[in-house]
C-alpha positions in Angstrom: 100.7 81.8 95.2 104.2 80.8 96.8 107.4 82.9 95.5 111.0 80.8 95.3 113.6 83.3 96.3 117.4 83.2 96.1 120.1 85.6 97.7 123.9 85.6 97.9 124.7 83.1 95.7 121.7 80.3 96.9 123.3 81.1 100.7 119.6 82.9 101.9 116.7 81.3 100.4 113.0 82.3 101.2 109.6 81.0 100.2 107.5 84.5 100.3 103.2 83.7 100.5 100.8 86.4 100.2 97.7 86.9 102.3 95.4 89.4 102.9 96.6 90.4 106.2 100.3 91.2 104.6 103.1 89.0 103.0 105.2 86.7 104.9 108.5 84.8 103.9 109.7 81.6 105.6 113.6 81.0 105.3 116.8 79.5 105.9 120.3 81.7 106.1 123.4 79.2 105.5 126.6 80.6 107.6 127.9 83.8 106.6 127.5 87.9 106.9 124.8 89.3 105.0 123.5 92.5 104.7 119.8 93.3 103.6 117.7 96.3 102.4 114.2 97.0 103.3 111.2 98.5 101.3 108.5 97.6 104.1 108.6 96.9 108.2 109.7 93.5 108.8 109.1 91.4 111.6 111.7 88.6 111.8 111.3 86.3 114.3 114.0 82.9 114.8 112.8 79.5 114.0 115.6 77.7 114.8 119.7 78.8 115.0 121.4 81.9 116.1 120.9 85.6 114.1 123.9 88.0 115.2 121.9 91.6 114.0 123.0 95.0 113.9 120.1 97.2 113.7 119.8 100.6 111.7 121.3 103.1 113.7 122.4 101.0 116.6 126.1 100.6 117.5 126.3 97.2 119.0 125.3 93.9 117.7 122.2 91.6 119.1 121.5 88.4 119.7 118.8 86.5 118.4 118.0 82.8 119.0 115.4 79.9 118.7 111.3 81.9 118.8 112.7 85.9 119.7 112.0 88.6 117.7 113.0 91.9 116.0 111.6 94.6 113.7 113.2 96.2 111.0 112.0 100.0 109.9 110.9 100.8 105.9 113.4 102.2 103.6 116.4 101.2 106.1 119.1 98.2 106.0 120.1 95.6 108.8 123.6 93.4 108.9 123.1 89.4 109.6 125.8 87.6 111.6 124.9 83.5 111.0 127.7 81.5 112.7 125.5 78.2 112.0 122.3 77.5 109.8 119.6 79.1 110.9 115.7 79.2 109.8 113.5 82.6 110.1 110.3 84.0 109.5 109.7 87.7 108.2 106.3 89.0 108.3 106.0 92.3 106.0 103.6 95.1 108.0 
């Protein structure tokens, strides 16, 4: 079954799917600073655009652009940095 989700005022908005091999959310990030709070791993990887990303516990920002990753720890929060709409996908391990 697909899940409609909606963050920061209809700025972030994901379409989650469940299978048995884990959840996954497909997305698209309108321009702006967000920050977001994890309860499982997540495995983000760009579709299309430009993610700015500071990572827990990490000082500097990265860049990520159109097909590179990044992973996200359990119980931790990241800070998103989109200076033009972007698309994603977040796998949940």
């Amino acid at each position: 079954m697909l899940e409609v989700s909606e963050y920061f005022a209809g700025k972030v908005k994901s379409i989650a799917l469940a299978q048995p091999e884990g959840r996954a959310t497909i997305g698209v990030m309108a321009a702006g600073e967000y920050r977001f709070s994890t309860a499982e791993r997540e495995i983000m990887q760009v579709i299309s655009g430009e993610l700015g990303v500071l990572l827990p516990g990490e000082d500097e920002w990265r860049r990520f652009t159109d097909g590179e990753r990044f992973e996200v720890p359990a119980q931790s929060a990241f800070d998103v940095r989109v200076a033009r709409d972007s698309a994603y996908l977040c796998e949940y391990r």
